[in-house]
PyMOL Python script that loads the backbone (N, CA, C, O; Angstrom):
from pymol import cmd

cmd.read_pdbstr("""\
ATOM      1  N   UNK A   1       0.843  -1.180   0.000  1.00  0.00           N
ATOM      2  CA  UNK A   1       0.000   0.000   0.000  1.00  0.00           C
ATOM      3  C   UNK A   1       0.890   1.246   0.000  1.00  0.00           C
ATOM      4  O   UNK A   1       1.714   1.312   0.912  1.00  0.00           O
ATOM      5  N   UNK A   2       0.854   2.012  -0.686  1.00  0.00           N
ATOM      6  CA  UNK A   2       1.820   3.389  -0.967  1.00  0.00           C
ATOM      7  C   UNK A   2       0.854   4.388   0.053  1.00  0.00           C
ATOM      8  O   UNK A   2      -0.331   4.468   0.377  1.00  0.00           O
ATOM      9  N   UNK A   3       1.847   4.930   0.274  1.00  0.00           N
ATOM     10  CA  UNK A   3       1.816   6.200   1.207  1.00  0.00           C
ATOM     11  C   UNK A   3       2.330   7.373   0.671  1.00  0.00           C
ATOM     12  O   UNK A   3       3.358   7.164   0.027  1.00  0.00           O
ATOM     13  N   UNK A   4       1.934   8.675   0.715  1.00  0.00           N
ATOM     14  CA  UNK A   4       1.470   9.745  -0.270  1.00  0.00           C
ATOM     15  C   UNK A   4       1.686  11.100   0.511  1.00  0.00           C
ATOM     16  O   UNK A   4       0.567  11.380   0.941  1.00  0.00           O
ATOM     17  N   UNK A   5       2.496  11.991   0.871  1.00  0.00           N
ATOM     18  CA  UNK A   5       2.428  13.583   1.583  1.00  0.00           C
ATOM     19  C   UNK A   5       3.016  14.464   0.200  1.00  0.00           C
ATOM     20  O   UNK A   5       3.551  14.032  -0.821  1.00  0.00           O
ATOM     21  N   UNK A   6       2.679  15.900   0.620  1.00  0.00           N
ATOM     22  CA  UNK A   6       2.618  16.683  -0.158  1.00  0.00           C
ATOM     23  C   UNK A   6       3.980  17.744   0.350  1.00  0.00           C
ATOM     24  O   UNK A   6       4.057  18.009   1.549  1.00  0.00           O
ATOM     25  N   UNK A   7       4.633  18.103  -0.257  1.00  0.00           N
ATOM     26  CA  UNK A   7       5.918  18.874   0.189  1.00  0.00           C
ATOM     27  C   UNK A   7       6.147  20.004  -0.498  1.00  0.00           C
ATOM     28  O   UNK A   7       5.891  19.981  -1.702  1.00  0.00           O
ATOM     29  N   UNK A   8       6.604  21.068   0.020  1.00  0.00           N
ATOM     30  CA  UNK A   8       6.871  21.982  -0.828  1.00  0.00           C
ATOM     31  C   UNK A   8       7.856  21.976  -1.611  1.00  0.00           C
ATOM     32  O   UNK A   8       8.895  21.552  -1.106  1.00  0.00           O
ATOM     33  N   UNK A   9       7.917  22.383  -2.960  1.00  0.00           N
ATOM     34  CA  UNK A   9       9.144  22.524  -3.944  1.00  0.00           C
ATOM     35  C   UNK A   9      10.228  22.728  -3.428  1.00  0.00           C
ATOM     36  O   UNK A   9      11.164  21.932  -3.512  1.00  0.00           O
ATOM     37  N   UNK A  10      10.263  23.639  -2.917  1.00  0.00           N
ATOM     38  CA  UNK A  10      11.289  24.558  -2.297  1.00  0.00           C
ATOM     39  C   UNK A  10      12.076  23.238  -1.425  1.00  0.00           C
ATOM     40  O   UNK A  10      13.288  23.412  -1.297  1.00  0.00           O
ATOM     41  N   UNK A  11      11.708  22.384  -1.022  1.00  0.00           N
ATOM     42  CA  UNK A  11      11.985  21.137  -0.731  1.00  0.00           C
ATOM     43  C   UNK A  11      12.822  19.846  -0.867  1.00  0.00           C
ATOM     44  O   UNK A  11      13.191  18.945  -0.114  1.00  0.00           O
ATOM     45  N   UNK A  12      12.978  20.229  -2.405  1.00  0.00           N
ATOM     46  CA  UNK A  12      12.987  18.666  -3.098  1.00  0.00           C
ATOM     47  C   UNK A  12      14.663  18.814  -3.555  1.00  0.00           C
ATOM     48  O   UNK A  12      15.148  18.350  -4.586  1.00  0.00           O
ATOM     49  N   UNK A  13      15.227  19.413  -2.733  1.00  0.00           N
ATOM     50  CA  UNK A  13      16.670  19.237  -2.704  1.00  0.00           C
ATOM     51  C   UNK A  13      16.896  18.044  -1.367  1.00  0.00           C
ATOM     52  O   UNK A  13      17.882  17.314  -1.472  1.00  0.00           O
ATOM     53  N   UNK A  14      15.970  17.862  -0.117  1.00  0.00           N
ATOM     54  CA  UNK A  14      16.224  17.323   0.378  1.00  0.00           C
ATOM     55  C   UNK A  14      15.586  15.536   0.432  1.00  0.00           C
ATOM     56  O   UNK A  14      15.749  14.782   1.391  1.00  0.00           O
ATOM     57  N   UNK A  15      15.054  15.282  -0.517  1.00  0.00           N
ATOM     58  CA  UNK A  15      14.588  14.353  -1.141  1.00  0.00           C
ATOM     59  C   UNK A  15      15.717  13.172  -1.513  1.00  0.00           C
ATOM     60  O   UNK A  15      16.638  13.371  -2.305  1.00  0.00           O
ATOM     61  N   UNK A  16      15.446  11.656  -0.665  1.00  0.00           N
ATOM     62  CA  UNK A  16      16.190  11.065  -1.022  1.00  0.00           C
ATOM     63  C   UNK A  16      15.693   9.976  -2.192  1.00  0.00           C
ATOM     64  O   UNK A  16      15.202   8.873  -1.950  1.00  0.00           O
ATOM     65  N   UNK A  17      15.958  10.592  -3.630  1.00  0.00           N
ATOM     66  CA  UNK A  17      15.022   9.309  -4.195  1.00  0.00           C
ATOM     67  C   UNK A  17      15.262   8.187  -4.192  1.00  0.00           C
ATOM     68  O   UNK A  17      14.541   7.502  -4.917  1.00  0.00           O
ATOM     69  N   UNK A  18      16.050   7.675  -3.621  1.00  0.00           N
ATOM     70  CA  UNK A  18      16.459   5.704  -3.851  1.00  0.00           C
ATOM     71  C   UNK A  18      15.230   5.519  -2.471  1.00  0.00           C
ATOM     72  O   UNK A  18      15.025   4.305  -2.450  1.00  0.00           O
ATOM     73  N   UNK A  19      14.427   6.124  -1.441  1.00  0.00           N
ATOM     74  CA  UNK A  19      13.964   5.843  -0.647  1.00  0.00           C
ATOM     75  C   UNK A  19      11.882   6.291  -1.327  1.00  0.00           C
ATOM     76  O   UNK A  19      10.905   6.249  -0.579  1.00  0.00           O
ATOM     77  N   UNK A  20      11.857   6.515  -2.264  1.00  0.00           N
ATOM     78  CA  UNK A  20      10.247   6.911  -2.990  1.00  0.00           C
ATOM     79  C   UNK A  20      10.442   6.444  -3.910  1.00  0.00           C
ATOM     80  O   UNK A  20      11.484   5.863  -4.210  1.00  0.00           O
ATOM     81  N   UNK A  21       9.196   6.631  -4.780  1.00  0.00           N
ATOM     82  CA  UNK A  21       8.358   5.872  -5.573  1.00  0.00           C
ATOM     83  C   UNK A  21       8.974   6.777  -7.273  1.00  0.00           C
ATOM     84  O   UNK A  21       8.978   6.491  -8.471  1.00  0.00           O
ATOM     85  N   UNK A  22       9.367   7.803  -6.513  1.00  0.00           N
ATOM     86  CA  UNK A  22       9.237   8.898  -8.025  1.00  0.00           C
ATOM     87  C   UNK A  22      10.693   8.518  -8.017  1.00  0.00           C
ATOM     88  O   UNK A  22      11.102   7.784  -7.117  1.00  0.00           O
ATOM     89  N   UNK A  23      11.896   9.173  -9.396  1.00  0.00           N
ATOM     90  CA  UNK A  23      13.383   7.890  -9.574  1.00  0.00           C
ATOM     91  C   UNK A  23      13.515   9.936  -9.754  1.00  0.00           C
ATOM     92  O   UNK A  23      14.715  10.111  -9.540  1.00  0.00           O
ATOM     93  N   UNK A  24      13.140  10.785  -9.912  1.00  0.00           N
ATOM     94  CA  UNK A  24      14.111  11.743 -10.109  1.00  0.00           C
ATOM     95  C   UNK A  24      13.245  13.068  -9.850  1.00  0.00           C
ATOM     96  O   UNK A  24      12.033  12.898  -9.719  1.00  0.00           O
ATOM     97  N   UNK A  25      13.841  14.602  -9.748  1.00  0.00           N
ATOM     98  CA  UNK A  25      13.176  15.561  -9.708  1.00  0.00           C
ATOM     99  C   UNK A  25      12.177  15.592 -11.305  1.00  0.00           C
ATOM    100  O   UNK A  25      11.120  16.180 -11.532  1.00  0.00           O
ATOM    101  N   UNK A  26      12.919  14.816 -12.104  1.00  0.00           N
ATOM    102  CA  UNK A  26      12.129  14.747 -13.313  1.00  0.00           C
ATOM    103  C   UNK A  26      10.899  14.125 -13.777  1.00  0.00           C
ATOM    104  O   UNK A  26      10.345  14.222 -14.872  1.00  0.00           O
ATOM    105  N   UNK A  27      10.468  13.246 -12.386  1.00  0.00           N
ATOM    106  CA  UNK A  27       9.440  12.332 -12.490  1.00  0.00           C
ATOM    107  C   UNK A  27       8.410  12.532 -11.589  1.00  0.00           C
ATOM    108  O   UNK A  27       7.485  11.739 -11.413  1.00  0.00           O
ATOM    109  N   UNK A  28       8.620  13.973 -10.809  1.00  0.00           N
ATOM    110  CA  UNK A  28       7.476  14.344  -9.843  1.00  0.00           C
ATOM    111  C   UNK A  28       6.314  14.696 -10.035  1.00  0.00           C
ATOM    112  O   UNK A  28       6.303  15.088 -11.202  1.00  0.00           O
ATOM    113  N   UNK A  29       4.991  14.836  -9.476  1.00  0.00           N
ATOM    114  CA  UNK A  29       4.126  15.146 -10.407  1.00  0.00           C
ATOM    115  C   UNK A  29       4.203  17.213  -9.245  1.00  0.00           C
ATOM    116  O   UNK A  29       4.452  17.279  -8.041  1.00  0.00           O
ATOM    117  N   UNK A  30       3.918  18.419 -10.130  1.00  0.00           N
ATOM    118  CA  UNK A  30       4.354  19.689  -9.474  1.00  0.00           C
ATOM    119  C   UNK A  30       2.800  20.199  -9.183  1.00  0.00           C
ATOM    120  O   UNK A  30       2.565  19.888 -10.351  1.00  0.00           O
ATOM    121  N   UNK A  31       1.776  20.596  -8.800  1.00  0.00           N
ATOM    122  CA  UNK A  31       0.769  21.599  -8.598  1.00  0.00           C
ATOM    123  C   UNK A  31       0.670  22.344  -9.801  1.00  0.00           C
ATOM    124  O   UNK A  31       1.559  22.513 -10.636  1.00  0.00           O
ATOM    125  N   UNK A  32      -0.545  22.794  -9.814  1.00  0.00           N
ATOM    126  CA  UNK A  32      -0.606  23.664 -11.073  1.00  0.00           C
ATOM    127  C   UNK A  32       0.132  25.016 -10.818  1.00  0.00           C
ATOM    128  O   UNK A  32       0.440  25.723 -11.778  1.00  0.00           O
ATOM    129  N   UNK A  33       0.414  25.380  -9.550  1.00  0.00           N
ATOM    130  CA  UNK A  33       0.713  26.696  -9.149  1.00  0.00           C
ATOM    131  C   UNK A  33       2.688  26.623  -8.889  1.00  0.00           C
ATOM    132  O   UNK A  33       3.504  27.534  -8.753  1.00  0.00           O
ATOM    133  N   UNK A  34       2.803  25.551  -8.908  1.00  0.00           N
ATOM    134  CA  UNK A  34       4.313  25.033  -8.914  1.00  0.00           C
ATOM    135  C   UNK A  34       5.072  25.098  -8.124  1.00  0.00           C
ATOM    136  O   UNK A  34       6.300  25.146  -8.191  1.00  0.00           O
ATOM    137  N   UNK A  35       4.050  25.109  -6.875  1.00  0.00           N
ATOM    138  CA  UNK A  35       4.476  25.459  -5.169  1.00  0.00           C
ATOM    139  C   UNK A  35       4.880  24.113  -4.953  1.00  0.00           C
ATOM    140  O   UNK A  35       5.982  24.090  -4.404  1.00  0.00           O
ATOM    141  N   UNK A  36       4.437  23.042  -5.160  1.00  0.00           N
ATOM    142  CA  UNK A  36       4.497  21.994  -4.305  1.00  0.00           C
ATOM    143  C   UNK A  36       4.173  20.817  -4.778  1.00  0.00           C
ATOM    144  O   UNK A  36       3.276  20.812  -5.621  1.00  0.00           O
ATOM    145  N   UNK A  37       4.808  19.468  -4.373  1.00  0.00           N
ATOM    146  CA  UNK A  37       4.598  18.381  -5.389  1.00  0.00           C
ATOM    147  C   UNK A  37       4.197  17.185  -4.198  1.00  0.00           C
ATOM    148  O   UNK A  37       4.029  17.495  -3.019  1.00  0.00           O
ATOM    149  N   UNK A  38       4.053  15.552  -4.790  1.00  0.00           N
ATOM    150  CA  UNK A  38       3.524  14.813  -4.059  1.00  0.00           C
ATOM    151  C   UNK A  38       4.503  13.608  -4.028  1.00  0.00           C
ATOM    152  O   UNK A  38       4.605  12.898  -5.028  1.00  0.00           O
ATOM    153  N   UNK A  39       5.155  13.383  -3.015  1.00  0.00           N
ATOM    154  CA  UNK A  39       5.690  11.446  -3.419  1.00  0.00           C
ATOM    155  C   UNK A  39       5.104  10.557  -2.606  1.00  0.00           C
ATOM    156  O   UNK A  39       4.183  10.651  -1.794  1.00  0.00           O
ATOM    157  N   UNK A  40       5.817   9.645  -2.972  1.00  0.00           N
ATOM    158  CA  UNK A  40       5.129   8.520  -2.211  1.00  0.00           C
ATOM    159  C   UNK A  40       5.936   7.062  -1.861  1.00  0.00           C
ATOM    160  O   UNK A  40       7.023   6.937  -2.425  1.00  0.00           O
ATOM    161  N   UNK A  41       5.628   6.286  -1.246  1.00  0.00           N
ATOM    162  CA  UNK A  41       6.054   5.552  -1.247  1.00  0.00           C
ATOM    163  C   UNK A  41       5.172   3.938  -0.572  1.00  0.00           C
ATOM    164  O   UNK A  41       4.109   3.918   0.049  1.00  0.00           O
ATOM    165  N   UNK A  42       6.066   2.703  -0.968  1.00  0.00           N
ATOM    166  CA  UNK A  42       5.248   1.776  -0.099  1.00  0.00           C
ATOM    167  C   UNK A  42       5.493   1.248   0.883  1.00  0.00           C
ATOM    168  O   UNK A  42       4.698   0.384   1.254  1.00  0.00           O
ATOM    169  N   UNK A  43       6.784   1.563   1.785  1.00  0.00           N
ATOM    170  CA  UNK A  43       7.753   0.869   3.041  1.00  0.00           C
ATOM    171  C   UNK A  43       7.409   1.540   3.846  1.00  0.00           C
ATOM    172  O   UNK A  43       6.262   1.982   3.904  1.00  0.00           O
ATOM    173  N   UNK A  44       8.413   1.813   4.759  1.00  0.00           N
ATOM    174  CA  UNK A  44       8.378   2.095   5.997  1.00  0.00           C
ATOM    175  C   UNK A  44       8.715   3.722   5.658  1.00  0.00           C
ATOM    176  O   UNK A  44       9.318   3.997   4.620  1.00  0.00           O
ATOM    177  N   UNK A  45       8.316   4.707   6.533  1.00  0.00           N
ATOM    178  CA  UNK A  45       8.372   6.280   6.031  1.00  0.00           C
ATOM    179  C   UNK A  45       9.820   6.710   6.129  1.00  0.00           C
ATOM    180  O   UNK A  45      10.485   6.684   7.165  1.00  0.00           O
ATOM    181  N   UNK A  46      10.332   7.201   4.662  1.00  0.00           N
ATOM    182  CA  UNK A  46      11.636   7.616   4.432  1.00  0.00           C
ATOM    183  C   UNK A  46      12.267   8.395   5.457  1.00  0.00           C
ATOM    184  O   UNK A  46      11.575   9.118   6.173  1.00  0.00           O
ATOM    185  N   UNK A  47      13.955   8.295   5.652  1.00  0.00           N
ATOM    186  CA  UNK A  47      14.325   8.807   6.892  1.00  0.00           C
ATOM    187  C   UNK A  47      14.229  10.251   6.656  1.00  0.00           C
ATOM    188  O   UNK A  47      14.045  11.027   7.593  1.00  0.00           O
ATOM    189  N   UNK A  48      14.388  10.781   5.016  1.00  0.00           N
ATOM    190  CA  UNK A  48      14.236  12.312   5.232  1.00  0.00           C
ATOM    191  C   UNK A  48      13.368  12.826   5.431  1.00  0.00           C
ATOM    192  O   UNK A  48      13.510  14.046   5.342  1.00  0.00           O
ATOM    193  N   UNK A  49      12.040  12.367   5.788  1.00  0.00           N
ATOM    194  CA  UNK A  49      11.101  12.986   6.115  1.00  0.00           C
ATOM    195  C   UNK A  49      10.790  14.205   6.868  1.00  0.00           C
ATOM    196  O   UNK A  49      10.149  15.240   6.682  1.00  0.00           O
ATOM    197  N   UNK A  50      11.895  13.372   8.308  1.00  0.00           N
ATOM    198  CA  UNK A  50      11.917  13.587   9.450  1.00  0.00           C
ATOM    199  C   UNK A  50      12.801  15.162   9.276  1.00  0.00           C
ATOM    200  O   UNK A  50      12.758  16.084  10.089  1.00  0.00           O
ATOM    201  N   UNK A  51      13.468  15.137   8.168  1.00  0.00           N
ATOM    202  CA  UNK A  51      13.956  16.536   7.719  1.00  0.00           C
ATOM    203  C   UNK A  51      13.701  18.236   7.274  1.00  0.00           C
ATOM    204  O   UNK A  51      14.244  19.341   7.304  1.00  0.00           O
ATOM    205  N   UNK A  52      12.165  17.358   6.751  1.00  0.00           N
ATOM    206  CA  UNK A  52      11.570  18.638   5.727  1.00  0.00           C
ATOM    207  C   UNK A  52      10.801  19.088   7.203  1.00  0.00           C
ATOM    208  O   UNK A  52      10.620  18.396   8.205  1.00  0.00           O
ATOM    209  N   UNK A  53      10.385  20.655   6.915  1.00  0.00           N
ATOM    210  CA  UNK A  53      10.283  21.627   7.707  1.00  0.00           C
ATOM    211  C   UNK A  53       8.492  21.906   7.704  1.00  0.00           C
ATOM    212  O   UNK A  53       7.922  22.556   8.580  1.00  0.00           O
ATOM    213  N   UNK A  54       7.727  21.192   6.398  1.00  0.00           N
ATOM    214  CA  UNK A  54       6.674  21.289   6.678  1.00  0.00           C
ATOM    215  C   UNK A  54       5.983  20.318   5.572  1.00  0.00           C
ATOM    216  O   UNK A  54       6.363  20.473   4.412  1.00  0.00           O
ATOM    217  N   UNK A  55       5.293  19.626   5.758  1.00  0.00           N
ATOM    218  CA  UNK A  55       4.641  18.760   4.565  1.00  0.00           C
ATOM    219  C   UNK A  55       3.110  18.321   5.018  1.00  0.00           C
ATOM    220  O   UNK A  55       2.959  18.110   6.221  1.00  0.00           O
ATOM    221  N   UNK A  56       1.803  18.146   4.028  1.00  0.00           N
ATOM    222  CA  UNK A  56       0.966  17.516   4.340  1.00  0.00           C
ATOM    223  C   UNK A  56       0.729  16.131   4.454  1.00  0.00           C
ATOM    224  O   UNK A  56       1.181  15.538   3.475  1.00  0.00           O
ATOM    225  N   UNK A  57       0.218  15.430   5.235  1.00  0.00           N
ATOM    226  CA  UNK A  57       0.165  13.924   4.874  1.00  0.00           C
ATOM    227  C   UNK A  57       0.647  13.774   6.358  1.00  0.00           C
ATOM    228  O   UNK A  57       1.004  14.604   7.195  1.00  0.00           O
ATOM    229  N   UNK A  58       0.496  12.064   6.381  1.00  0.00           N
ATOM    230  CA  UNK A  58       0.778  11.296   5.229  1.00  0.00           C
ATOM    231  C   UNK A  58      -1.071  10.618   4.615  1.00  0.00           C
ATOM    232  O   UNK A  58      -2.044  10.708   5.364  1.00  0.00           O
ATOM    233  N   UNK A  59      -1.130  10.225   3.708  1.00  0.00           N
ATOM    234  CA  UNK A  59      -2.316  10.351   3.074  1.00  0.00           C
ATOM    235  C   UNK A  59      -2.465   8.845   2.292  1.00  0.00           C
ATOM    236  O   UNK A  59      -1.419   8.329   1.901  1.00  0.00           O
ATOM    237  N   UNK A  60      -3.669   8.180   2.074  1.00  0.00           N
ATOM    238  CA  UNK A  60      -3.299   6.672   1.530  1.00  0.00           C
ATOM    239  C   UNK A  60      -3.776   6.966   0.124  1.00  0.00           C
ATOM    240  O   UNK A  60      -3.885   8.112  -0.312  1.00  0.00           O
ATOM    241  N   UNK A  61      -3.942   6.311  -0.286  1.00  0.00           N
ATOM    242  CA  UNK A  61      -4.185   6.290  -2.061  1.00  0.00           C
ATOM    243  C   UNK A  61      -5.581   7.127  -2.375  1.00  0.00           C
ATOM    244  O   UNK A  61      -5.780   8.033  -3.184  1.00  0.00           O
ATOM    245  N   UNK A  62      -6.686   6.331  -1.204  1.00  0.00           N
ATOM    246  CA  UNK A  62      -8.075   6.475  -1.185  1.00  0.00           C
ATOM    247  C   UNK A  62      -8.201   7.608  -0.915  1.00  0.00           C
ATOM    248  O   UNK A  62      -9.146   8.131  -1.506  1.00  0.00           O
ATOM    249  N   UNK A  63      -7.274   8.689   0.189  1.00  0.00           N
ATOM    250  CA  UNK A  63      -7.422   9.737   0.576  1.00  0.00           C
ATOM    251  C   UNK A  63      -6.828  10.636  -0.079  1.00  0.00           C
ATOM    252  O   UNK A  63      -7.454  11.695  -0.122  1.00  0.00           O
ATOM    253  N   UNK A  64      -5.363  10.612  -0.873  1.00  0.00           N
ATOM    254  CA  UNK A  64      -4.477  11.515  -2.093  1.00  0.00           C
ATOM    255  C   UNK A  64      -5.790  11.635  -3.483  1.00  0.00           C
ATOM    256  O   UNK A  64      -6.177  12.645  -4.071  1.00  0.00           O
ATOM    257  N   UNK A  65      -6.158  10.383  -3.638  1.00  0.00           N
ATOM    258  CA  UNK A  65      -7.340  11.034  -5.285  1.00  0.00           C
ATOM    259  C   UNK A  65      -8.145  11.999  -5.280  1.00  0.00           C
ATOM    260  O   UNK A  65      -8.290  12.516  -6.388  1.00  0.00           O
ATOM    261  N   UNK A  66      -8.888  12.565  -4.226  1.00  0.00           N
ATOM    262  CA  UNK A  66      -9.426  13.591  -4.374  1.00  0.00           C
ATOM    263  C   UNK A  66      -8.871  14.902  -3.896  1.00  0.00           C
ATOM    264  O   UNK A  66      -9.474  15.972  -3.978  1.00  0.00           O
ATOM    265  N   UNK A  67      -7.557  14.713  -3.341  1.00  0.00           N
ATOM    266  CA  UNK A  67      -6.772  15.621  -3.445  1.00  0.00           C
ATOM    267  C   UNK A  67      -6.311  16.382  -4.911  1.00  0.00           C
ATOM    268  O   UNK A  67      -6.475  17.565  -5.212  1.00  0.00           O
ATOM    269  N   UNK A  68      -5.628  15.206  -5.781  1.00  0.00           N
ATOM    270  CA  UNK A  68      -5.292  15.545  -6.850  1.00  0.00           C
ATOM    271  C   UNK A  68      -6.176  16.201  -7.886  1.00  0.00           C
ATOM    272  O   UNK A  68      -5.814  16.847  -8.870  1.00  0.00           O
ATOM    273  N   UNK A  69      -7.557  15.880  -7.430  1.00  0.00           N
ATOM    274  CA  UNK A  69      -8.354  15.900  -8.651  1.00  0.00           C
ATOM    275  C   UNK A  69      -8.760  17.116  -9.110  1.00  0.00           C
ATOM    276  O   UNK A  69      -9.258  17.425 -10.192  1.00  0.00           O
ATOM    277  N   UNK A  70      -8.267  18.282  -7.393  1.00  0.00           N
ATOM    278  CA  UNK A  70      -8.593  19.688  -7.161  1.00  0.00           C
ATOM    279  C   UNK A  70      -8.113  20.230  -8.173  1.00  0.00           C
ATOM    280  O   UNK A  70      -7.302  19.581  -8.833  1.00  0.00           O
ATOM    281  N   UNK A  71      -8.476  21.582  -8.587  1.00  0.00           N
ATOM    282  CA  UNK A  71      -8.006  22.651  -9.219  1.00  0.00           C
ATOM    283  C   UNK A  71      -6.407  22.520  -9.112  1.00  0.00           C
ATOM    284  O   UNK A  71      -5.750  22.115 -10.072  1.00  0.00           O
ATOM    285  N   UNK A  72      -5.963  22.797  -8.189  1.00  0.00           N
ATOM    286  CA  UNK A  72      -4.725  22.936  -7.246  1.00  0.00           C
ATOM    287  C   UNK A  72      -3.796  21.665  -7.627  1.00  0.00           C
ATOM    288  O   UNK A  72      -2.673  21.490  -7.154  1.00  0.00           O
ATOM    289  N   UNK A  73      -4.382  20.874  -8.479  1.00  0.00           N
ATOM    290  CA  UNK A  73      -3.408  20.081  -8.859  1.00  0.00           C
ATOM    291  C   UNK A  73      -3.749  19.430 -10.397  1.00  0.00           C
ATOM    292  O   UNK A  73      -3.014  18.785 -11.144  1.00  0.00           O
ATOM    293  N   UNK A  74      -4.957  19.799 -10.542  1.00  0.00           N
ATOM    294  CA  UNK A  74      -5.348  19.297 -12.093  1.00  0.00           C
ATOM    295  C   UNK A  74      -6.021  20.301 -12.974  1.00  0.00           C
ATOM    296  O   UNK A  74      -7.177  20.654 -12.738  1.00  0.00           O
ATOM    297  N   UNK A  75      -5.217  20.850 -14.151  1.00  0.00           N
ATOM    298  CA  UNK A  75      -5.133  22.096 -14.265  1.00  0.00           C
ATOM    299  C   UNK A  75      -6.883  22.206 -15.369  1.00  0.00           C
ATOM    300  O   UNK A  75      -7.082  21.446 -16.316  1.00  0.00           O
ATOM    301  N   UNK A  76      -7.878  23.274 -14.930  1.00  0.00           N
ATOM    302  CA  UNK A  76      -9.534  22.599 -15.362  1.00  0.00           C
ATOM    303  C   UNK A  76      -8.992  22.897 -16.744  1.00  0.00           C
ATOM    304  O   UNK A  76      -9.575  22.080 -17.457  1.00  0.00           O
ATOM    305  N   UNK A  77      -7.961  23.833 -17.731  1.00  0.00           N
ATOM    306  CA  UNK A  77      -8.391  23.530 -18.815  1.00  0.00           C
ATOM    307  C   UNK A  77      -6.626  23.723 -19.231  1.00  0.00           C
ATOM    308  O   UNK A  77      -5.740  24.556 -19.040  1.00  0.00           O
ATOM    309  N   UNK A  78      -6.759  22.642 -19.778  1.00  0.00           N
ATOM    310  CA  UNK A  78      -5.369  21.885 -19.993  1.00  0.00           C
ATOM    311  C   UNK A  78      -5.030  22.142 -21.177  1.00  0.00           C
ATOM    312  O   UNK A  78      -6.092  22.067 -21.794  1.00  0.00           O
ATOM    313  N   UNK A  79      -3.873  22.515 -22.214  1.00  0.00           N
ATOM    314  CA  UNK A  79      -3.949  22.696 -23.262  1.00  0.00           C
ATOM    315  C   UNK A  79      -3.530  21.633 -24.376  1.00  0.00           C
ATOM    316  O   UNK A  79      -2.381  21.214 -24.236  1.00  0.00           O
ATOM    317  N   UNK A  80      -4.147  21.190 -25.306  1.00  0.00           N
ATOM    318  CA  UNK A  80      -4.568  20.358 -26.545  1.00  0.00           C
ATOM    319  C   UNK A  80      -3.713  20.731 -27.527  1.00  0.00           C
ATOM    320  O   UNK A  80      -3.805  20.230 -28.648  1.00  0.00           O
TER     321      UNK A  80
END
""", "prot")
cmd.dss("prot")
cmd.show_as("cartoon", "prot")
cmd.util.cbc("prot")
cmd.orient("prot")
């Protein structure tokens, strides 16, 4: 079962990826507003966690989808 918090950008220098789900800053998914992104993982909660200075979560799959689905992360008109 993956486990899911929300972190600010400003953040993701302290991100250890061999310990989440996402493999690079290149594979994160960002907010529409580009404040802040989401990882995740399925183990035991990464040790840098305990690092970052403010994050939401932690959040399960069932509870992150209607997070994402907001404005705030799914942009209503996307361009084609």
């Amino acid at each position: 079962m993956n486990t899911y918090i929300i972190i600010n950008i400003t953040e993701i220098g302290l991100v250890d990826f061999n310990e989440v789900l996402e493999t690079s800053q290149s594979t994160i998914r960002i907010s529409v507003d580009g404040t802040q992104t989401v990882l995740k993982w399925n183990s035991s909660e990464p040790s840098f966690v305990a690092s970052l200075s403010s994050y939401d979560g932690p959040y399960t799959h069932s509870e992150i989808l209607p997070i994402m689905a907001t404005a705030a992360w799914t942009d209503p008109n996307p361009m084609e």
